[in-house]
C-alpha positions in Angstrom: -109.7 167.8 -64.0 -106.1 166.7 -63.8 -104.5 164.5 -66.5 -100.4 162.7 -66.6 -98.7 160.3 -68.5 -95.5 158.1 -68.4 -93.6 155.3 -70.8 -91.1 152.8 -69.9 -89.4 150.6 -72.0 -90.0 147.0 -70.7 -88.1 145.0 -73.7 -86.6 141.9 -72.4 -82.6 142.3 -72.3 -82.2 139.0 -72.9 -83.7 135.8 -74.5 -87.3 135.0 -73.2 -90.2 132.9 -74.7 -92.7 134.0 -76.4 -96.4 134.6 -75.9 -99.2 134.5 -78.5 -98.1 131.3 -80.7 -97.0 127.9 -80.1 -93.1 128.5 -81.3 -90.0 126.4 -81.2 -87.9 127.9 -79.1 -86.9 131.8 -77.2 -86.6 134.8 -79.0 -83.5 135.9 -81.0 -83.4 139.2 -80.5 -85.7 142.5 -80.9 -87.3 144.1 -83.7 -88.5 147.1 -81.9 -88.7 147.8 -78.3 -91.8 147.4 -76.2 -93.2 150.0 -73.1 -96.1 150.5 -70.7 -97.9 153.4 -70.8 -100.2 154.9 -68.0 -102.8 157.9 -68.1 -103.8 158.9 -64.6 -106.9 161.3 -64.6 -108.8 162.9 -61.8 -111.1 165.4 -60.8 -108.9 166.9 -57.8 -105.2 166.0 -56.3 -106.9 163.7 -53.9 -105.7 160.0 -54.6 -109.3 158.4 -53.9 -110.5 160.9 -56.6 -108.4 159.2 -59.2 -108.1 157.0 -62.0 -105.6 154.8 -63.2 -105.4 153.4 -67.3 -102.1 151.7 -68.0 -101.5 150.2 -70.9 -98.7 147.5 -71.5 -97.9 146.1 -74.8 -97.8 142.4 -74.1 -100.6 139.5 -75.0 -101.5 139.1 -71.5 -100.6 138.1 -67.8 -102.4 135.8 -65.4 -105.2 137.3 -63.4 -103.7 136.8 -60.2 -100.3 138.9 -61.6 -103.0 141.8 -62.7 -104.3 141.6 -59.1 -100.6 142.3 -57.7 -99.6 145.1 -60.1 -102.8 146.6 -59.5 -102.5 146.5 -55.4 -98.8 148.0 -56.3 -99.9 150.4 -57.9 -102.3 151.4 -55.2 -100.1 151.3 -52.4 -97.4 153.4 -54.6 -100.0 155.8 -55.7 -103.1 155.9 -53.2 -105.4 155.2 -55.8 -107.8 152.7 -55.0 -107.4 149.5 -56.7 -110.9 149.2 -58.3 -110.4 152.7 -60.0 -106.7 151.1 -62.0 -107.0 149.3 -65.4 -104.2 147.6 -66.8 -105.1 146.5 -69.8 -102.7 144.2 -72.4 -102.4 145.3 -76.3 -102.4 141.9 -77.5 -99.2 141.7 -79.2 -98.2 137.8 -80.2 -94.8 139.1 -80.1 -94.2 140.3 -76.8 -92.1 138.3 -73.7 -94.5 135.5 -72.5 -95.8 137.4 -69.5 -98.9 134.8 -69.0 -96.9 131.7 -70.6 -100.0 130.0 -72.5 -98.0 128.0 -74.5 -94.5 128.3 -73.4 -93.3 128.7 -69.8 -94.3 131.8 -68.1 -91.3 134.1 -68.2 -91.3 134.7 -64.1 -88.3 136.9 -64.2 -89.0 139.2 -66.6 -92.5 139.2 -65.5 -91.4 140.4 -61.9 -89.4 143.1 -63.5 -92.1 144.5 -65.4 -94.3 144.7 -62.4 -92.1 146.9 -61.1 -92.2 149.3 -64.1 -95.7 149.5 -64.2 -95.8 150.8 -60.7 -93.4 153.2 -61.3 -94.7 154.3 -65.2 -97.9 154.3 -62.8 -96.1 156.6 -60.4 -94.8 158.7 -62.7 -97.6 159.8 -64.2 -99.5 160.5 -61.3 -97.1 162.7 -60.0 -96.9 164.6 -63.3 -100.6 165.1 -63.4 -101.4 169.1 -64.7 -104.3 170.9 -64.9 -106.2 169.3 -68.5 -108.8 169.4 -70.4 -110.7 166.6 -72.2 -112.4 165.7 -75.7 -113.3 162.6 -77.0 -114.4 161.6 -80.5 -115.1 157.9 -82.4 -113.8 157.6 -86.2 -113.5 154.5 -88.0 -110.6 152.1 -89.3 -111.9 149.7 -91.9 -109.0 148.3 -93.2 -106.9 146.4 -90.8 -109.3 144.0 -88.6 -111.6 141.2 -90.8 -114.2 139.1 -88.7 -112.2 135.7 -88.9 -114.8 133.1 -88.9 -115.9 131.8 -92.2 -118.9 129.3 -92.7 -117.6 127.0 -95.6 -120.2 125.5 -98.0 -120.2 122.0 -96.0 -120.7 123.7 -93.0 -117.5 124.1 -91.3 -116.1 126.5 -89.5 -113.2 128.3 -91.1 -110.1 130.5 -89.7 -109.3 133.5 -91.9 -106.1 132.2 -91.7 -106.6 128.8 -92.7 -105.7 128.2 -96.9 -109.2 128.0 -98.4 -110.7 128.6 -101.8 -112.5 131.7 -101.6 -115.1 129.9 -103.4 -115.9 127.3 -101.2 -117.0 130.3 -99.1 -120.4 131.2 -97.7 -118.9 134.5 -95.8 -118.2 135.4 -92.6 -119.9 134.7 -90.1 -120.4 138.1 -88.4 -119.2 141.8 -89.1 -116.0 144.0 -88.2 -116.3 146.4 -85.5 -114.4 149.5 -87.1 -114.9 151.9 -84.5 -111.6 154.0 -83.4 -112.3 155.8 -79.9 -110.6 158.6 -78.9 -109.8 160.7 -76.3 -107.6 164.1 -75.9 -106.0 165.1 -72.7 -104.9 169.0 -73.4 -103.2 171.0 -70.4 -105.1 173.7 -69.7 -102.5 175.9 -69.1 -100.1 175.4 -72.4 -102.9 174.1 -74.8 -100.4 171.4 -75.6 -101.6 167.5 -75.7 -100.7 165.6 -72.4 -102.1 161.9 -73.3 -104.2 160.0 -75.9 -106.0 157.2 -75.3 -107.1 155.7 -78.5 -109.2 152.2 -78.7 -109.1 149.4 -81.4 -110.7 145.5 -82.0 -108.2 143.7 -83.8 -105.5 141.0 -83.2 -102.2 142.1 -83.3 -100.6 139.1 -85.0 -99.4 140.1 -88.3 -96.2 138.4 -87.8 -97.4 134.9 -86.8 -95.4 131.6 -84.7 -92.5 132.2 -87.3 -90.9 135.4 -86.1 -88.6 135.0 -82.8 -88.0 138.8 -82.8 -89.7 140.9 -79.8 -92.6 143.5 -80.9 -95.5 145.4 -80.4 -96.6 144.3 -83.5 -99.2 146.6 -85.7 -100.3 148.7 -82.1 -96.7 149.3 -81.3 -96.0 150.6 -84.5 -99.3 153.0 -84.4 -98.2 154.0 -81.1 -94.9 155.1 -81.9 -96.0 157.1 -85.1 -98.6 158.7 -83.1 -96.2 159.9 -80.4 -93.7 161.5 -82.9 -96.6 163.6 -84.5 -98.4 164.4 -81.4 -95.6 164.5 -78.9 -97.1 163.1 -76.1 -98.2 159.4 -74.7 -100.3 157.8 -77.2 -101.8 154.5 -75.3 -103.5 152.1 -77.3 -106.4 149.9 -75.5 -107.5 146.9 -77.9 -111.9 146.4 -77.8 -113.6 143.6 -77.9 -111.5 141.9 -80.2 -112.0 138.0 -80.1 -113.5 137.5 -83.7 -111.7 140.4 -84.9 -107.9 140.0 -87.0 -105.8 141.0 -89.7 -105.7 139.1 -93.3 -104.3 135.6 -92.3 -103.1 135.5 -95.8 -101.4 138.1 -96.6 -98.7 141.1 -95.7 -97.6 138.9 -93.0 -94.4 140.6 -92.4 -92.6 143.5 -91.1 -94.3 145.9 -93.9 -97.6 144.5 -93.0 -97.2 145.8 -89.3 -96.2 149.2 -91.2 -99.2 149.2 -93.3 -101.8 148.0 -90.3 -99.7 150.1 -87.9 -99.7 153.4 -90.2 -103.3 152.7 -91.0 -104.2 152.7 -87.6 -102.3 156.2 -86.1 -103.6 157.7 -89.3 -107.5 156.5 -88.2 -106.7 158.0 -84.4 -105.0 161.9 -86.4 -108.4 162.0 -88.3 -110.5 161.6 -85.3 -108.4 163.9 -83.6 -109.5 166.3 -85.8 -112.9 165.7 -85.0 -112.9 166.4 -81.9 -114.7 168.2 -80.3 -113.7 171.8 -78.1 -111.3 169.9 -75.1 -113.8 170.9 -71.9 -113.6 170.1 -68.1 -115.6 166.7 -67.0 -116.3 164.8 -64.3 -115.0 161.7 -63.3 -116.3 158.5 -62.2 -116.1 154.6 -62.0 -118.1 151.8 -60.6 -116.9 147.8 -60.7 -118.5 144.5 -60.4 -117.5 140.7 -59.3 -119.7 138.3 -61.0 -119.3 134.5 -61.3 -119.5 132.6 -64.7 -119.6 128.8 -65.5 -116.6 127.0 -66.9 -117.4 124.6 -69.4 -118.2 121.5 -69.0 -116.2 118.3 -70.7 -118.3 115.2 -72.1 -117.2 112.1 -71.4 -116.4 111.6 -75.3 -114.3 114.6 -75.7 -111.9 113.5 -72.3 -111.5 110.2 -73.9 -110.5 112.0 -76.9 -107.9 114.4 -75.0 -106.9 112.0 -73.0 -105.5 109.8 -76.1 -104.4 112.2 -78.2 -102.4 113.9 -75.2 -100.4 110.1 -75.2 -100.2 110.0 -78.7 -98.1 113.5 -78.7 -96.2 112.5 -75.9 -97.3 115.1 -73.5 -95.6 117.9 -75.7 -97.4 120.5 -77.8 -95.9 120.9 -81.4 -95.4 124.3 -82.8 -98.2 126.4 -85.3 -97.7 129.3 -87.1 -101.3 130.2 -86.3 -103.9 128.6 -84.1 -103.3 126.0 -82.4 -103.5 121.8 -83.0 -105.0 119.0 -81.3 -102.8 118.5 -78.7 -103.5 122.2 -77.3 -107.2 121.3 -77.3 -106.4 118.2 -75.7 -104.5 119.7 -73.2 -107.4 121.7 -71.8 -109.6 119.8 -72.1 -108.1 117.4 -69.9 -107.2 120.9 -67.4 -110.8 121.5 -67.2 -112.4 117.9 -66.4 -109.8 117.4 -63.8 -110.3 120.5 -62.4 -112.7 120.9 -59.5 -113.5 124.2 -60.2 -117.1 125.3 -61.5 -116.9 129.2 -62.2 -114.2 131.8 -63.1 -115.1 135.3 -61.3 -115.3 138.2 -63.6 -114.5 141.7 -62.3 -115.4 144.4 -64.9 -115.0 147.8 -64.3 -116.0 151.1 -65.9 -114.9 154.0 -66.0 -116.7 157.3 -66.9 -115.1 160.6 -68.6 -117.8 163.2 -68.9 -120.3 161.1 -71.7 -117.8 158.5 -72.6 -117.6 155.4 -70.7 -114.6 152.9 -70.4 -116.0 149.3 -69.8 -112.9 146.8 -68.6 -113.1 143.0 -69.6 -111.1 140.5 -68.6 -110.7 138.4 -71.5 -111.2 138.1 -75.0 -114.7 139.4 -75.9 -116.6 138.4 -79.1 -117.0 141.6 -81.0 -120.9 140.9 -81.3 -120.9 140.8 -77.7 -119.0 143.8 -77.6 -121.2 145.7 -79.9 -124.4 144.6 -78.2 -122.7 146.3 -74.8 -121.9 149.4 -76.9 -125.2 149.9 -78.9 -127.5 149.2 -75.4 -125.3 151.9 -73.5 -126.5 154.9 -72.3 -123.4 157.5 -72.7 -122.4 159.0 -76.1 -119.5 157.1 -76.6 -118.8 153.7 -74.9 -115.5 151.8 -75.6 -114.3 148.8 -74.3 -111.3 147.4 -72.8 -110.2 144.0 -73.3 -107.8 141.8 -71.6 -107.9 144.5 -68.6 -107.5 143.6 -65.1 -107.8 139.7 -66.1 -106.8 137.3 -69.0 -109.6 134.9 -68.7 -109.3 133.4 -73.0 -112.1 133.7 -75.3 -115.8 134.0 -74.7 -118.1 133.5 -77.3 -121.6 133.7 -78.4 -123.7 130.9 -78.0 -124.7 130.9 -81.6 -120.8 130.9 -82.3 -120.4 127.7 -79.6 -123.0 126.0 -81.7 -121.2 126.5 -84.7 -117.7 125.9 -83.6 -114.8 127.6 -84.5 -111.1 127.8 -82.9 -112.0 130.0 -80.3 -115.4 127.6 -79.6 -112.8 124.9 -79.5 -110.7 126.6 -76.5 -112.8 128.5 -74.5 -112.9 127.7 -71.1 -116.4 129.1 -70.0 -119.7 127.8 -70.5 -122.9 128.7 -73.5 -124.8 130.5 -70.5 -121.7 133.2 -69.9 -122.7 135.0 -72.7 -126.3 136.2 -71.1 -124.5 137.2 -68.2 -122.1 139.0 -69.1 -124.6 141.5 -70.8 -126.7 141.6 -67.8 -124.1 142.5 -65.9 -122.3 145.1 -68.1 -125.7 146.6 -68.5 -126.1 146.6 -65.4 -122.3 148.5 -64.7 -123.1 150.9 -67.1 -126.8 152.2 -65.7 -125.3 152.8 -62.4 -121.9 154.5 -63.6 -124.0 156.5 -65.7 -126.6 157.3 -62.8 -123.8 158.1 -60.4 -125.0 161.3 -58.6 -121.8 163.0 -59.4 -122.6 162.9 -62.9 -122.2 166.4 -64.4 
């Protein structure tokens, strides 16, 4: 196989809202700088026999702005555009690149496009002779499942001030897997990429902080590429009831701590790995449609009035968000005439591991369904790739309610297929003929 890597720095050079909270105003300045990373894999030189994974450490961009980077990328590279991911980290810090709250940064968002392609670019035309060896491990510290059932029933954020006592528990468990996988040249025995895998929300520094960052994945992806001197590309999981401690260490030695934590999880798997080997490569995608939710007649009355009383304006949170969000889409998807979102998912395969793309925010149960059910040895998925679609939960978890319940745009029924469907992706990518 062949295996390259790139960076580039894509930290806004000036002022630029913000993505991730509801804040107050544009960012003052930059705590640490922010890149996109690509790892572009193949089994020969041939541009239709290679793969794209590019990750860029932002909270997300529209899905119509992943569709353009990744037909750039194509026509820069030749690889066909259902065998790219670009996937976001997640950061709430990062330029707002998708604008869910403030204005979408159109500018600066152009620009970046154009550093994908070439950190896309770059690293296909670097690829060298590698080898490849994957491995899971476990991080346990950083991510907590953030829905807690309160004694009178209610739904609580693990970042909403409660008395620990007035707690049932949560309402689900952490994922803690770490995925892993070592690209080696062949020829120097020297690393060339990792691509390392994570569920967790990287928000440690909440609406407050006005300074640009990676956040916790930044930080574990710079430590990680001064200790292994190559591209170390983080690719969150299905991460949508996973975060850190709403509570505490929410400041810049918190993102040290969950940061440090996290690149020291990815050397200890490392280690673990197995002899780096030759492997074949492969991918499959599907386009499936899903139903958007469906407003009552009570709650549009309800947005409706709320969204006069605010004044049309929403106020800004240190964490979550407030009525007038939820008011805001609601109203967005009554008057809306649209009755499904598509879904492209797309996986692909690295010997016996599997990469499964998702365009949104996936509830970890969901996510660990897909994993458990799959039939390679390792299976790791990729959220907020090639789309940035918001939150889909579990029906139980839509009968409960919750924050993300509260602002989700897609129906109870989604959740069936979008197992069916990954199932499905991952029986044929695993049954490819070329499967070695």
């Amino acid at each position: 196989m062949l295996a390259g890597r790139s960076k580039i720095d894509i930290t806004p050079s000036t002022s630029v809202g913000m993505d991730g909270m509801i804040r107050a105003h544009g960012s003052e300045g930059i705590h640490d700088p922010i890149h996109v990373r690509a790892i572009v894999i193949g089994n020969t030189e041939s541009p239709s026999d290679t793969f794209a994974l590019i990750s860029v450490d932002i909270c997300g961009m529209m899905t119509s702005d992943y569709s353009r980077t990744r037909k750039l990328v194509s026509e820069a590279t030749g690889i066909p555009i259902s065998q790219i991911v670009i996937a976001a980290t997640h950061t709430h810090s990062g330029p707002a690149a998708y604008g869910f709250f403030d204005k979408k940064e159109t500018e600066y968002v152009e620009d970046m496009i154009n550093r994908i392609v070439q950190c896309s670019d770059e690293a296909f035309r670097f690829r060298v002779p590698a080898f490849v060896s994957a491995a899971s491990g476990i991080e346990d510290t950083i991510s907590n499942y953030r829905r807690l059932m309160s004694k009178s029933g209610k739904v609580i954020m693990n970042w909403e001030p409660y008395d620990p006592a007035d707690i049932v528990g949560p309402l689900g468990i952490e994922d803690t897997e770490v995925g892993v996988l070592l690209f080696i040249s062949s020829q120097s025995g020297q690393p060339v990429a990792v691509f390392f895998n994570h569920a967790g929300h990287p928000n440690v520094m909440s609406g407050d902080n006005y300074l640009i960052s990676g956040d916790y994945v930044g930080f574990a992806e710079t430590r990680l590429e001064k200790d292994l001197s190559c591209v170390c590309a983080f690719f969150n999981g299905a991460q949508g009831t996973m975060d850190i401690d709403g509570l505490k260490d929410r400041d810049w030695d918190g993102v040290e701590r969950a940061g440090g934590a996290l690149a020291k999880a990815v050397k200890t798997t490392i280690k673990s790995c197995p002899t780096p080997a030759d492997a074949i490569i492969r991918s499959e995608s599907v386009t499936f449609p899903v139903p958007i939710r469906k407003i009552s007649d009570e709650e549009y009355e309800w947005a409706c009035d709320i969204w006069e009383k605010c004044g049309g304006k929403l106020q800004p949170v240190a964490d979550g968000v407030g009525d007038d969000y939820k008011a805001m889409l609601y109203k967005k998807l009554r008057e809306s005439s649209e009755t499904q979102i598509m879904l492209e998912m797309t996986c692909i395969a690295i010997g016996d591991t599997a990469l499964l793309s998702f365009p949104g925010e996936l509830f970890t149960e969901i996510g660990q369904v897909i994993k458990k059910n799959s039939p390679f040895t390792h299976t790791y998925i990729i959220g907020i790739a090639n789309g940035c679609e918001g939150y889909f939960p579990t029906r139980q978890a839509i009968s409960e309610g919750g924050y993300a319940e509260d602002t989700r745009q897609i129906d109870a029924d989604t959740e069936d297929i979008v197992l069916r469907e990954s199932a499905a992706l991952l029986n044929k990518t695993f049954s490819n003929p070329h499967y070695s």
